[in-house]
C-alpha positions as CSV (number, residue, x, y, z in Angstrom):
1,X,66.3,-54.1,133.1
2,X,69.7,-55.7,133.0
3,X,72.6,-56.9,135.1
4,X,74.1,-53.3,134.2
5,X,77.7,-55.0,135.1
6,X,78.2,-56.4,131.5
7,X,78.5,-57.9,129.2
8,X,77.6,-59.9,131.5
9,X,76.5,-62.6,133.1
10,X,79.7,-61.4,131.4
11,X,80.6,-58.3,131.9
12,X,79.7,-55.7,129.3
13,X,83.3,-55.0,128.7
14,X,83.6,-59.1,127.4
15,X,86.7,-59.2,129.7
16,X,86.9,-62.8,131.2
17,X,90.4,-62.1,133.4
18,X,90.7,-61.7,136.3
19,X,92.8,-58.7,136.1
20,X,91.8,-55.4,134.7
21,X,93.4,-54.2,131.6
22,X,96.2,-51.2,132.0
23,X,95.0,-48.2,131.8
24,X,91.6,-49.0,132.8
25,X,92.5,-50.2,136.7
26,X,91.2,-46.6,138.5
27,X,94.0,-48.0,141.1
28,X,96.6,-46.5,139.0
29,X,95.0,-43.5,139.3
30,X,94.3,-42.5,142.7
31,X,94.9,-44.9,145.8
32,X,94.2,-44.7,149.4
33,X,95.9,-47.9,150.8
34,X,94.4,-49.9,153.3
35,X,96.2,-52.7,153.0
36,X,96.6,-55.3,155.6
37,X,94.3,-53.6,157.7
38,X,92.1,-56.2,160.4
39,X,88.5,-55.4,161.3
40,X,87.6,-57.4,164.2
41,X,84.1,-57.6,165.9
42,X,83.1,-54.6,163.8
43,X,79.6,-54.0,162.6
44,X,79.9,-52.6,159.0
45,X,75.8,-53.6,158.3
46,X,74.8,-51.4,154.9
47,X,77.7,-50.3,153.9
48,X,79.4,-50.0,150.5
49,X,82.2,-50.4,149.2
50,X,82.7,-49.0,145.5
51,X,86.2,-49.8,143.4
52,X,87.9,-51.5,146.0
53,X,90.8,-54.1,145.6
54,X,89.9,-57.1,147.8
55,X,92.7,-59.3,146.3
56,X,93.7,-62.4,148.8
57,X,91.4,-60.8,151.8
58,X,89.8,-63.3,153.6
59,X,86.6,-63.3,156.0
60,X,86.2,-65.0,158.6
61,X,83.4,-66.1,161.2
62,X,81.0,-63.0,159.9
63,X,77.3,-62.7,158.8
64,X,76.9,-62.0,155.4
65,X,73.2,-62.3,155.0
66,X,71.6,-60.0,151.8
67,X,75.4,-59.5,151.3
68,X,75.4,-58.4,147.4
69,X,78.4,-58.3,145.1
70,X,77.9,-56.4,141.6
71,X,80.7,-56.4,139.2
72,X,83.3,-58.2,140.5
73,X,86.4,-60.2,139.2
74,X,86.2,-63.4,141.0
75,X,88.4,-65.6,140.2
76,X,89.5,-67.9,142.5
77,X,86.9,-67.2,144.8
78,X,86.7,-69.8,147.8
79,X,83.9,-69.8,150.0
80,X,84.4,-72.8,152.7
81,X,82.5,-73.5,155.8
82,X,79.4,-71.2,155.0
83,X,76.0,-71.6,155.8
84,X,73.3,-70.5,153.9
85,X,69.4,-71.3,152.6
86,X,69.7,-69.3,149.5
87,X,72.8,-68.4,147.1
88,X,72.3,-66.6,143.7
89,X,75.3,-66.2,141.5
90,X,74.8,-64.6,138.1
91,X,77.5,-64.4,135.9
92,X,79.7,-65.9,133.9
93,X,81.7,-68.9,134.8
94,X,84.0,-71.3,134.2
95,X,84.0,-73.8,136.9
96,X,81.5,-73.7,139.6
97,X,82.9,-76.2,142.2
98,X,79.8,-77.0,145.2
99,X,81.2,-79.5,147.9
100,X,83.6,-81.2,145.0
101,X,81.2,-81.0,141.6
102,X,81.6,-78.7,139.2
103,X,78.4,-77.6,138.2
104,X,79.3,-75.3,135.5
105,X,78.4,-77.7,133.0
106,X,75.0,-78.8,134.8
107,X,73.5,-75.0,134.4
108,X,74.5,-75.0,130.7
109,X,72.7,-77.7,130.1
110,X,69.7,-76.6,131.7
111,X,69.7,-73.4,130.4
112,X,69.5,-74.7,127.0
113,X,66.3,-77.3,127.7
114,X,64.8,-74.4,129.4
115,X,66.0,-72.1,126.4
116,X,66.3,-73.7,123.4
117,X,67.8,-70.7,121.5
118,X,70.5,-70.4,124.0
119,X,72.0,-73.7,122.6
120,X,71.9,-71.7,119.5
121,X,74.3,-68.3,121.1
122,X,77.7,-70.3,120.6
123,X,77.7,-70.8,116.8
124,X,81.3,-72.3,115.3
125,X,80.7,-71.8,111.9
126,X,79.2,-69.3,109.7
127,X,75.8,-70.9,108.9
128,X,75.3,-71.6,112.9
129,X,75.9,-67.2,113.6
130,X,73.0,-66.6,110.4
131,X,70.9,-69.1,112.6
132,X,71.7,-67.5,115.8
133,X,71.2,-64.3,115.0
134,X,68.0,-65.3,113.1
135,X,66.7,-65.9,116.6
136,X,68.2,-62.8,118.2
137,X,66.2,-60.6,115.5
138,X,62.9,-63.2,116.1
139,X,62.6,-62.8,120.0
140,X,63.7,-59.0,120.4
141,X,61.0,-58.9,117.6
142,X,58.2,-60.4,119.5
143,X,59.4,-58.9,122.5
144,X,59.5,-54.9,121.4
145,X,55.5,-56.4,119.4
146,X,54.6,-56.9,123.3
147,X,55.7,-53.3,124.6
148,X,54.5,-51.4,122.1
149,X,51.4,-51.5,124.0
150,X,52.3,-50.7,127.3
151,X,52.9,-46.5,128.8
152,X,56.2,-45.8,127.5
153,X,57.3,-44.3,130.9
154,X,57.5,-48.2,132.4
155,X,60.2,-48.6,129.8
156,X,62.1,-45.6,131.6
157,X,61.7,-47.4,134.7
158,X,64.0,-49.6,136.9
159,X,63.8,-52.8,138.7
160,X,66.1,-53.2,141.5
161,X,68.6,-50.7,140.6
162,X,68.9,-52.6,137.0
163,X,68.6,-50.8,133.8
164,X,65.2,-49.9,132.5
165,X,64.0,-51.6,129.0
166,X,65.1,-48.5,126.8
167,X,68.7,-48.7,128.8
168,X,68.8,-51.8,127.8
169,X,68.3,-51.4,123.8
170,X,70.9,-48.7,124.2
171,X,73.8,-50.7,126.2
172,X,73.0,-53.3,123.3
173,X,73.4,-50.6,120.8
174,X,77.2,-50.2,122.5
175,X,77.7,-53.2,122.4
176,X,77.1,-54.0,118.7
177,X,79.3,-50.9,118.1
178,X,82.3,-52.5,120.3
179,X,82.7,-55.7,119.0
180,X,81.1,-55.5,115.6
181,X,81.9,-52.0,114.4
182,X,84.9,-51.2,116.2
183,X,86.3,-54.9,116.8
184,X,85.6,-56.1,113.8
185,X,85.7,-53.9,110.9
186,X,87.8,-51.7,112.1
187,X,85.3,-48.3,113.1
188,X,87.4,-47.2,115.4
189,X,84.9,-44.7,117.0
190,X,81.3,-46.1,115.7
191,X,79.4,-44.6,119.0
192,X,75.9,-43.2,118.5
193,X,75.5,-39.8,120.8
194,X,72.9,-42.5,122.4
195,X,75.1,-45.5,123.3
196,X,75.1,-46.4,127.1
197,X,78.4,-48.5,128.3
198,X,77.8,-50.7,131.5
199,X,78.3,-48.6,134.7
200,X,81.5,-48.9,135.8
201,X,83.6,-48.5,132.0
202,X,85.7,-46.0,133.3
203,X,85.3,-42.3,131.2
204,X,87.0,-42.5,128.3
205,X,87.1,-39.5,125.9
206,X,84.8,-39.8,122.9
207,X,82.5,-42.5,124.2
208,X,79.2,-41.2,125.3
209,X,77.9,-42.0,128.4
210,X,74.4,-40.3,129.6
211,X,72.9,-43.2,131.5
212,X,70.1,-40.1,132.4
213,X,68.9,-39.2,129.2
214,X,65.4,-40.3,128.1
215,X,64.7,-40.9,124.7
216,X,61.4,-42.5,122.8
217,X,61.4,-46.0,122.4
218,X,60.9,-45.2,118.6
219,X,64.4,-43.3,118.4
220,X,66.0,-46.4,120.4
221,X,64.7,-48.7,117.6
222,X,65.7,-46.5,114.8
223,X,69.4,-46.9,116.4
224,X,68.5,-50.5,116.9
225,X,67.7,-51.3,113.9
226,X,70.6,-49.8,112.3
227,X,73.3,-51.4,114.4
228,X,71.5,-55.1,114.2
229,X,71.5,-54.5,110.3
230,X,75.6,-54.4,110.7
231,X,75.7,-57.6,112.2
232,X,73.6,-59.1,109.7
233,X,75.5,-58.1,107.0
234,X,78.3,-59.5,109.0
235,X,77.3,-62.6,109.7
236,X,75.5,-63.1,106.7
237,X,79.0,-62.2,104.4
238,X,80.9,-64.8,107.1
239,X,83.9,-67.2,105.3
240,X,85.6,-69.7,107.6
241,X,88.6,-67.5,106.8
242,X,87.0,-64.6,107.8
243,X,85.4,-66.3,110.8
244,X,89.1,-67.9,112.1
245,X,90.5,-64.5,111.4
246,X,91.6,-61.7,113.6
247,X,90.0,-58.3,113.8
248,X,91.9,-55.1,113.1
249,X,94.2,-53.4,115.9
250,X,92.8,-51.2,117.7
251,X,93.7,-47.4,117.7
252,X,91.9,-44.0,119.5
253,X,90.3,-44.1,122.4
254,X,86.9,-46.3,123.2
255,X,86.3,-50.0,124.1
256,X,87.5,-52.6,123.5
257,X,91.0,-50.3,124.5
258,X,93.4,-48.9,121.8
259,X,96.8,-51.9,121.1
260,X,94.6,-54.3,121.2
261,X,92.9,-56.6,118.6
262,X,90.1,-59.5,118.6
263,X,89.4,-62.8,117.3
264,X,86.3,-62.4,115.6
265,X,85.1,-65.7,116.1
266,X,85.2,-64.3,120.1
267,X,84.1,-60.6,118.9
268,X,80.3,-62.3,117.4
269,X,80.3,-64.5,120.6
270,X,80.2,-61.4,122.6
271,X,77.4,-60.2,121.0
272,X,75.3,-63.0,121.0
273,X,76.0,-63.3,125.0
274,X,75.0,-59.6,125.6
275,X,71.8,-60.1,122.8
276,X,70.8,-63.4,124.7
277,X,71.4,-62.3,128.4
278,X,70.1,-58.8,128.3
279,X,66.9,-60.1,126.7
280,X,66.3,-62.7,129.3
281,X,67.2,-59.7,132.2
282,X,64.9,-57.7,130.1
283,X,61.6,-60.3,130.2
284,X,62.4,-61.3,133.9
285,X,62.1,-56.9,134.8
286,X,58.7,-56.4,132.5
287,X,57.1,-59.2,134.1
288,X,57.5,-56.9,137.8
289,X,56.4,-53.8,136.0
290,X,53.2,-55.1,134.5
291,X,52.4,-57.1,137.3
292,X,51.6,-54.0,139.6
């Protein structure tokens, strides 16, 4: 029912490097090295290739058709000389660069005369995150109106691979609890036994992580409702000093990872994202189950 990379369009993690933080690179953990290797003239069609370092590799003269790439650093990313009818990127970017335009700033800008409350999702002072988050609470609310009427078991189910609806209201759950709760006033370990991270966080002791379990949309709104409440009262106690501030440093084990510490101007942005994007993933993945 969502990208289930993250946060994201951006990953759920909220990183934007390129590099993975320490401690979180499963590389310095266990490595079988390939590197340098050449594959020439050789048919790898269907396979996958899970947590694998592609840094600096380059292809060449190869058919990549239905090729798929799910949470993936890619910065710097050149692809020259290619051929192709259709291309789908989803994500988040900086600049998008298509024979010499950027067109980064093009999809903004449609996104928000498709969307008008996406304009709304980058807020730079405190009365613009009341009004965003005004119309995060107003379309989850006509959306969850909507499903109450439909067989809860199409909310346990997946599109594509993607998260199914109730996934969905529980990754958002996490993610309220990363960078509100733990990010911002300092929880250090807020999670609900319920909480889904995005796929790939790697295990990290304390966090929950049961992507199979199957509770009733009614107990995913009760945990809803309780970690949207904390952002209201954040956002609706928001100072411009508070707001140009810098969140607590981190301790104990969970994400965002202990030593570090957050702007919270960047910490609400996060959520906002994640609210925005996961709702639009979530729409696009009802529309295919109640069109059967």
């Amino acid at each position: 029912m969502t990208d289930n990379s993250g946060e994201t369009p951006a990953t759920d993690s909220g990183e934007t490097s390129a590099d993975v933080p320490a401690g979180n690179d499963p590389f310095e953990v266990e490595q079988r090295h390939a590197v340098g290797s050449t594959f020439h003239l050789v048919d790898l069609s269907e396979s996958s290739f899970h947590e694998v370092r592609l840094r600096e590799a380059k292809i060449n003269d190869a058919d990549l058709r239905g090729f798929v790439v799910r949470d993936a650093y890619v910065d710097g990313l050149v692809l020259t000389g290619v051929m192709g009818e259709r291309l789908q990127l989803d994500g988040e970017f900086g600049e998008v660069i298509v024979n010499g335009v950027d067109v980064a700033p093009f999809v903004e800008s449609e996104l928000a005369r498709r969307h008008p409350e996406y304009a709304l999702m980058k807020p730079d002072d405190p009365a613009g995150f009341v009004t965003a988050w005004d119309a995060v609470e107003s379309f989850w609310a006509t959306t969850i109106s909507d499903v109450r009427s439909l067989d809860e078991s199409l909310l346990h189910e997946s599109v594509a691979g993607e998260w199914s609806f109730i996934q969905t209201l529980r990754h958002l759950v996490f993610a309220t609890e990363c960078w509100v709760h733990r990010a911002t006033l300092g929880e250090m370990a807020p999670w609900l036994p319920l909480s889904l991270p995005w796929d790939s966080m790697p295990p990290t002791e304390g966090v929950p992580w049961d992507r199979d379990a199957r509770p009733t949309l009614a107990e995913v709104l009760q945990m809803r409702a309780d970690r949207m409440g904390a952002v209201r009262r954040v956002v609706e106690g928001l100072t411009e000093e508070q707001l140009a501030s810098t969140g607590p440093e981190l301790t104990g084990p969970g994400w965002p990872p202990a030593g570090e510490s957050f702007p919270v101007r960047e910490s609400l942005h996060t959520v906002l994202n994640e609210e925005w994007w996961h709702h639009r993933f979530a729409l696009r993945d009802l529309a295919v189950l109640t069109a059967r």
